[in-house]
C-alpha positions in Angstrom: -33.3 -26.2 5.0 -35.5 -28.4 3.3 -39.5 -28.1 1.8 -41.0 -28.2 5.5 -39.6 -25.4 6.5 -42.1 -23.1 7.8 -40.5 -19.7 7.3 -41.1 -18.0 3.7 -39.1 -15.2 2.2 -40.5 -12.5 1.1 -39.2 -13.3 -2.6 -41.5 -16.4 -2.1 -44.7 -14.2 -1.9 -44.0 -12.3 -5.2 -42.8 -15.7 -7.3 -46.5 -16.7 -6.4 -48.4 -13.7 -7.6 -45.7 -13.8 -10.8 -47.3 -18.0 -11.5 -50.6 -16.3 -11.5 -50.0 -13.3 -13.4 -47.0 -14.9 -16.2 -47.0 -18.1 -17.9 -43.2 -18.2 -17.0 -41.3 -16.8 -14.3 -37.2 -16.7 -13.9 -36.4 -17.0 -10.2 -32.6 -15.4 -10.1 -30.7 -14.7 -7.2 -27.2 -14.9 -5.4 -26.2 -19.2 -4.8 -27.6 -20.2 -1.7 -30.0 -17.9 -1.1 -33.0 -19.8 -0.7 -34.1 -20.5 -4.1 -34.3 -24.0 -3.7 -36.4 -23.9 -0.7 -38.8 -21.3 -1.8 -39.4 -24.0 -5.0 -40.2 -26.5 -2.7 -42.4 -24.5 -0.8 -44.1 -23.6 -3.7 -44.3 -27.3 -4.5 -46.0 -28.3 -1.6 -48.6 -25.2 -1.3 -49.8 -25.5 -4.8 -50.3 -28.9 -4.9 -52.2 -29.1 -1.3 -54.4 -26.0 -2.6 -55.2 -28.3 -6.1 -55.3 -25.2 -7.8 -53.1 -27.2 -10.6 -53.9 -31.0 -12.0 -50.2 -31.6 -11.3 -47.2 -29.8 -9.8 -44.3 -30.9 -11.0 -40.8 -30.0 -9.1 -37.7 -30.9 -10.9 -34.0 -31.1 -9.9 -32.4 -31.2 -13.2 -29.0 -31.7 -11.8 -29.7 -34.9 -9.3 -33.0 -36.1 -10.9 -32.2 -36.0 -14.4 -29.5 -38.7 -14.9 -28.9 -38.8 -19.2 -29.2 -36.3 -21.8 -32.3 -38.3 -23.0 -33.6 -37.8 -19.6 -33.4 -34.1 -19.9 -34.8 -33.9 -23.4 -37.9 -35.9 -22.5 -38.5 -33.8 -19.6 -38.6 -30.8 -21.7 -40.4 -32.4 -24.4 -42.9 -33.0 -21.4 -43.0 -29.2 -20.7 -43.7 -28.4 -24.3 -46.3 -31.1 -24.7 -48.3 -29.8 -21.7 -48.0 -26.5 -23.2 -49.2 -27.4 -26.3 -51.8 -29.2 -24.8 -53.2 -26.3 -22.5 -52.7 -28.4 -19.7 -53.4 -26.5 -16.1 -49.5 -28.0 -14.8 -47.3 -25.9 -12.9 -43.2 -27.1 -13.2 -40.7 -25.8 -11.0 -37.2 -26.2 -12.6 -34.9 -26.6 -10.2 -30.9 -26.3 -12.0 -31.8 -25.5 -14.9 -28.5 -24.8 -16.2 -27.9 -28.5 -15.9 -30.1 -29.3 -18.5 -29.4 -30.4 -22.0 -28.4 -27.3 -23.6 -30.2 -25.3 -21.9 -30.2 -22.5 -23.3 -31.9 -24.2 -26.3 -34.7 -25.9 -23.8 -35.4 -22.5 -22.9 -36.2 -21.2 -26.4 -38.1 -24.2 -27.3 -40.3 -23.5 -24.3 -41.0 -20.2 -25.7 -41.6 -21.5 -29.0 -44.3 -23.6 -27.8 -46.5 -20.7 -25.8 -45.9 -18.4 -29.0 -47.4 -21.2 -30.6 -50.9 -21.0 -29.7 -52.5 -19.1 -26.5 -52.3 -21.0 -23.3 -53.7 -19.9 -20.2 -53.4 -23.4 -18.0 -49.8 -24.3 -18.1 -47.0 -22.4 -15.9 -43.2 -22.8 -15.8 -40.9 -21.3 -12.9 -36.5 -22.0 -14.2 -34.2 -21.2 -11.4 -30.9 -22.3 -10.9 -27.1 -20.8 -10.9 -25.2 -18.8 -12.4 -28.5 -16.5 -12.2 -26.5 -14.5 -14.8 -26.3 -17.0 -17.6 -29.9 -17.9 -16.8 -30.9 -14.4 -17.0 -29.0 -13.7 -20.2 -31.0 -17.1 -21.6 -34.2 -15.6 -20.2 -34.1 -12.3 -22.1 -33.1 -14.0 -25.1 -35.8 -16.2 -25.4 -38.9 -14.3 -23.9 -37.8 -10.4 -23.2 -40.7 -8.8 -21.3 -42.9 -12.3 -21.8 -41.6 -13.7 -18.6 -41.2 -12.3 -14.6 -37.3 -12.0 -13.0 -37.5 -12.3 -9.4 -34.5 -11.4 -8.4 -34.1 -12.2 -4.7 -30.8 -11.7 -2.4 -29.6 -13.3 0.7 -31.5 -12.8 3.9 -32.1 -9.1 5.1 -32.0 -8.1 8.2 -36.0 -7.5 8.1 -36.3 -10.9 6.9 -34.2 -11.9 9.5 -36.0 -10.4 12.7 -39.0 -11.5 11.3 -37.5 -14.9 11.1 -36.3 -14.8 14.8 -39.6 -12.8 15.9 -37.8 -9.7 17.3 -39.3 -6.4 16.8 -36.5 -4.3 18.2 -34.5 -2.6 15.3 -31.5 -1.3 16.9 -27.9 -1.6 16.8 -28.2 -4.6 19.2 -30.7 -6.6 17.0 -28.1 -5.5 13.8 -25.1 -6.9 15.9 -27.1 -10.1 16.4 -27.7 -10.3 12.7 -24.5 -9.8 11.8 -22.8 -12.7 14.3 -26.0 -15.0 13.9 -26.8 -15.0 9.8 -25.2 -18.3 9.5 -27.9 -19.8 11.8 -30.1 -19.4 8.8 -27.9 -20.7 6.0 -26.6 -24.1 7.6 -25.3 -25.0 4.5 -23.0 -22.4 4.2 -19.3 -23.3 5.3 -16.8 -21.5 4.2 -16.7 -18.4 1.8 -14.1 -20.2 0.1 -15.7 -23.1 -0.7 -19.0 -20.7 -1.5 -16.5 -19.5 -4.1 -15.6 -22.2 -5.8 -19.3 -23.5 -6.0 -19.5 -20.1 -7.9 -17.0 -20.8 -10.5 -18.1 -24.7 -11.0 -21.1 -23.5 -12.0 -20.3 -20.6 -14.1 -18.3 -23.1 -15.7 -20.6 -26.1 -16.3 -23.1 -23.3 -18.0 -20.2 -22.3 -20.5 -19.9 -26.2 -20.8 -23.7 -26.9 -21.2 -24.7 -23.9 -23.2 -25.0 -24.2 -27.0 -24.2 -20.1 -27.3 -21.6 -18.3 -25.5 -22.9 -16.8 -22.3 -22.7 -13.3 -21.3 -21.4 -12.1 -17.9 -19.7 -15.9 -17.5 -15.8 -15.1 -18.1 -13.9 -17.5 -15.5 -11.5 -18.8 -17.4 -8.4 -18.4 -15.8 -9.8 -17.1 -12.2 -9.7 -19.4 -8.6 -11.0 -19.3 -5.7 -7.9 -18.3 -4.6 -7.6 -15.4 -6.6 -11.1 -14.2 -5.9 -10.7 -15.0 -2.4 -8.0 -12.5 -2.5 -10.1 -9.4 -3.7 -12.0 -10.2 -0.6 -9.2 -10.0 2.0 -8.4 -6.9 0.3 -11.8 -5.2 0.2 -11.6 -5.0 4.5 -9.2 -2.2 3.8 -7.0 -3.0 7.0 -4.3 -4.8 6.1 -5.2 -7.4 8.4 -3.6 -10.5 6.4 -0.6 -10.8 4.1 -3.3 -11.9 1.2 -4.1 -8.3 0.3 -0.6 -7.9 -1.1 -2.0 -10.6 -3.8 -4.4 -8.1 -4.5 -1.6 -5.2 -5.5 -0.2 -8.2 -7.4 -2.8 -9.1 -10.0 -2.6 -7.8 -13.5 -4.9 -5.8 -15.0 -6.8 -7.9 -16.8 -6.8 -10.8 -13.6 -8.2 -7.4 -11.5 -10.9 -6.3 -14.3 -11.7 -10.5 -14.4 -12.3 -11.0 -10.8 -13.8 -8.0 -10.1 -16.6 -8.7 -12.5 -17.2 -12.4 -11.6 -17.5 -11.9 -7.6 -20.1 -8.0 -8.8 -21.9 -10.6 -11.2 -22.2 -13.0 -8.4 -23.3 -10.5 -6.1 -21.0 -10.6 -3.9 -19.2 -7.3 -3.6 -20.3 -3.8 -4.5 -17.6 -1.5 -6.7 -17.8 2.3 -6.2 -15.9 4.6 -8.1 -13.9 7.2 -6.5 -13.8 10.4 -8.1 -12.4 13.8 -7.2 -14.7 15.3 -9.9 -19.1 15.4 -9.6 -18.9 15.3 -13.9 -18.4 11.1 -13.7 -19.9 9.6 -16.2 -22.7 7.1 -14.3 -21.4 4.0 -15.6 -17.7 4.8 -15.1 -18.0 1.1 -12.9 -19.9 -0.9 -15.8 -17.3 0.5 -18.8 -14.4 -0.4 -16.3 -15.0 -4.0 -15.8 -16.8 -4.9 -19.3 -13.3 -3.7 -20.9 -15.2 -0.9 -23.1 -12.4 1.1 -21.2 -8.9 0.3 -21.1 -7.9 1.3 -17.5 -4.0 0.4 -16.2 -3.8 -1.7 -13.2 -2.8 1.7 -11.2 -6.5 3.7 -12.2 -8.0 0.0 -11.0 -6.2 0.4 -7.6 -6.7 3.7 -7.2 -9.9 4.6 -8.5 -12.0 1.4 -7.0 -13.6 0.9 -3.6 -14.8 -2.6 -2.9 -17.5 -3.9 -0.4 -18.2 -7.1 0.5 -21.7 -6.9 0.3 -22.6 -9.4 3.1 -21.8 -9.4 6.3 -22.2 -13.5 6.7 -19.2 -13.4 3.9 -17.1 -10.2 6.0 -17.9 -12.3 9.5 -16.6 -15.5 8.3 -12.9 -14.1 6.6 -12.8 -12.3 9.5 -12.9 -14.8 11.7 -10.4 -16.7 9.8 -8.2 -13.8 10.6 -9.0 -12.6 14.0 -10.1 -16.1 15.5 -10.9 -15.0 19.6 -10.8 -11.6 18.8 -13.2 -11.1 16.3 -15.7 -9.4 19.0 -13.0 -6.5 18.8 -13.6 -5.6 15.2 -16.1 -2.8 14.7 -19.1 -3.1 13.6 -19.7 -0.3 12.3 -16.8 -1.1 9.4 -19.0 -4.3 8.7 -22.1 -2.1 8.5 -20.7 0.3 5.9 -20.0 -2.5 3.8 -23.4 -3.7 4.0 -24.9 -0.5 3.5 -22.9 0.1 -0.1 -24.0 -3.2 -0.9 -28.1 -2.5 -0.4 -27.2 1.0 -2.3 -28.0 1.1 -5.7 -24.5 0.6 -7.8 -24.9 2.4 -10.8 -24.7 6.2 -11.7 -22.9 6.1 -8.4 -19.5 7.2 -6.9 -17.4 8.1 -3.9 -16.2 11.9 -3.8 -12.8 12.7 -2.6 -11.1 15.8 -3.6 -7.4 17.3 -2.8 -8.3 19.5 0.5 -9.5 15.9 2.1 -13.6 16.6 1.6 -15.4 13.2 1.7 -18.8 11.9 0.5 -19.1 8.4 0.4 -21.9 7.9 -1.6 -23.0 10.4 -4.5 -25.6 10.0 -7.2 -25.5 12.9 -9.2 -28.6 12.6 -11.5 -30.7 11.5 -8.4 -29.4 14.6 -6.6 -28.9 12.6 -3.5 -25.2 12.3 -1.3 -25.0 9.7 2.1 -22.6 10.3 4.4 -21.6 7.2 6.4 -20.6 8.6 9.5 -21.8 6.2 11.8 -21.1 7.9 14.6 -23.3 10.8 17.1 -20.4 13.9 15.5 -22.2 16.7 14.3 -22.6 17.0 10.3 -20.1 16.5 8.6 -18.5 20.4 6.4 -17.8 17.9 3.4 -21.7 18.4 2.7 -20.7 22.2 2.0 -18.5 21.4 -1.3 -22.1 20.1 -3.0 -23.7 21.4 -6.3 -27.0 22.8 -4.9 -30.2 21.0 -4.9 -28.8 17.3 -3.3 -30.6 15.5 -0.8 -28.5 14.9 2.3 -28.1 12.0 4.6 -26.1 11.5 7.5 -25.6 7.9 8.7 -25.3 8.4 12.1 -24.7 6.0 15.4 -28.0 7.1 17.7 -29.0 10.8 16.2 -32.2 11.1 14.4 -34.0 14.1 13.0 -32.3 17.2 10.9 -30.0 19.0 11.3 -30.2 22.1 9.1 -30.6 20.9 5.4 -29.1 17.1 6.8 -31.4 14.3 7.6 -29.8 12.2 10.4 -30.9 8.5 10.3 -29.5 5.8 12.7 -26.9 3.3 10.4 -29.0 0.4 11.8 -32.4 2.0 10.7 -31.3 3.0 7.6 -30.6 -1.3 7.1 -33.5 -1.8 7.9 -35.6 0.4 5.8 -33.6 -0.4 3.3 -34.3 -4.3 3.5 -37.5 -3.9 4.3 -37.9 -2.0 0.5 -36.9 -4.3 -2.0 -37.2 -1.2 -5.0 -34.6 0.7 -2.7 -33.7 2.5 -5.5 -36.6 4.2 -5.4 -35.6 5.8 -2.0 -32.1 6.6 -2.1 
């Protein structure tokens, strides 16, 4: 993709009402998802609409050659700043910057400085969880997080100008995503991107960053946690998974959730969990044995472009055989909210696959036109209840039935999702 391109996400809409509302925006997001692009975009729509003396897009991995290079930019920003100059700059990699974290605070220093209305600064760039960590640190609730994901399948049949949402249009999603990201080649390699980078901001930054453990980790090994999240022993990889330590587990685990790539649900027999059983588990404020990790963890892959590409390395010609309706749960844990979350599973085989207790609200992920599911009968009182179904819509008793593909899509379409479910 490149700065012509016509189509805007809907993340691109809401970093350009954050440029008029903030004097600095943080534009965060999964590697690859467009971030780039919509910087670009933003690039070439401000400066055709002269709203700004000067746009300035920056690429401070490729266009900044030298440390010097990097420091005068900055010092560029700062004198504009302190200027009052009307300049927008769109920092593109910013992690590749001269300390960056450092650049960062200085560009806070200099709008604490004095009150300026004219300049604005937008820093995206990957690991979005060292850049976020740098973000909070220097400017708290002083500066916008846009925090957009990979395409959704709203976005995408907008993209492809289909108005049909129905479990045709979801297959079609699901087997055509990588049309959109033509830069995307292998999950693997996708992987190791990830852990270059998370390394190069441990190399770069002057503090320790937060949420960037990956010493010790590979593609490999992470590649591994994905094989083992389809949950049908389909290759000999997942035995790698039963392999790993406890501490390798607890290490990956937390590198591939902070990169967004899977979703982690607890599974619990018990509707007492604490709500961020998931969180203490992985930042080690817990010391759970490799079995409890095992045992007590469900993991998702969160896309389906990711699920449809290690599939097919698995499957080859008979990937049209695998369900969809496997790849949709997946997706559907991964557009769930993940904390204060867990599965239910109790001794006489009841099931509830996705249960948050202080929200009063349980989904069941039937995916299929059964009536409702008993398990529903073993909840506290007062929950909300959802049945995923294949082609039923309506209620059924205290149940709402809701099609899996229309709940996607809703979901998508609602970037607070959290506020519905």
């Amino acid at each position: 993709m490149n700065s012509s391109y016509a189509f805007k996400r809907n993340f691109y809409r809401d970093v350009e009402k954050a440029i008029g509302k903030s004097s600095v925006a943080f534009l965060l997001g999964p590697k690859g998802c467009g971030k780039t692009v919509c910087l670009k975009q933003l690039r070439d729509n401000f400066s055709y609409q002269n709203e700004f003396e000067e746009v300035v897009y920056i690429d401070a991995k490729n266009d900044l050659a030298s440390a010097d290079e990097k420091s005068s930019f900055i010092d560029g920003v700062i004198k504009s700043v302190y200027n009052n100059e009307k300049k927008l700059f769109l920092i593109d990699e910013t992690t590749y910057l001269e300390q960056p974290d450092i650049a960062i605070n200085c560009v806070e220093d200099s709008f604490t400085s004095l009150r300026n209305t004219n300049t604005k600064v937008v820093f995206a760039g990957n690991p979005s969880g060292a850049l976020e960590c740098w973000g909070h640190r220097a400017f708290a609730g002083d500066a916008v997080f846009i925090r957009p994901d990979l395409i959704s399948y709203h976005e995408w049949l907008d993209f492809k100008g289909i108005s049909e949402v129905s479990q045709k249009t979801y297959k079609q999603f699901v087997f055509g995503i990588r049309e959109f990201y033509t830069d995307f080649h292998s999950t693997q390699e996708y992987l190791q991107s990830c852990l270059d980078e998370a390394a190069v901001s441990n190399q770069r930054a002057a503090e320790m960053v937060l949420k960037n453990d990956c010493d010790g980790l590979t593609s490999d090994k992470l590649l591994d946690i994905l094989y083992a999240a389809l949950g049908d022993k389909l290759s000999e990889r997942c035995d790698n998974y039963q392999n790993m330590s406890a501490h390798e587990l607890r290490q990956a685990l937390k590198f591939l959730k902070d990169c967004g790539i899977i979703a982690v649900t607890y599974i619990s027999s018990s509707f007492d969990t604490k709500p961020y059983v998931v969180q203490d588990l992985l930042s080690g404020a817990r010391d759970f044995s490799k079995s409890e990790i095992l045992n007590n963890l469900k993991i998702s892959i969160k896309y389906p472009m990711f699920y449809v590409d290690i599939l097919k390395n698995i499957l080859k010609d008979r990937l049209s055989e695998y369900p969809l309706e496997s790849i949709a749960k997946a997706h559907i844990r991964g557009l769930l909210p993940d904390t204060g979350c867990f599965e239910y599973r109790d001794e006489q085989g009841n099931k509830i696959d996705y249960v948050r207790k202080n929200a009063r609200k349980a989904i069941e992920f039937s995916l299929s036109d059964e009536k409702v599911s008993q398990h529903f009968d073993v909840l506290p009182g007062g929950f909300e209840k959802t049945l995923l179904t294949k082609n039923t819509q309506g209620r059924q008793g205290d149940v709402k039935c809701v099609p899996y593909y229309r709940f996607i899509f809703e979901m998508s379409e609602n970037s607070h999702a959290s506020l519905l479910f």
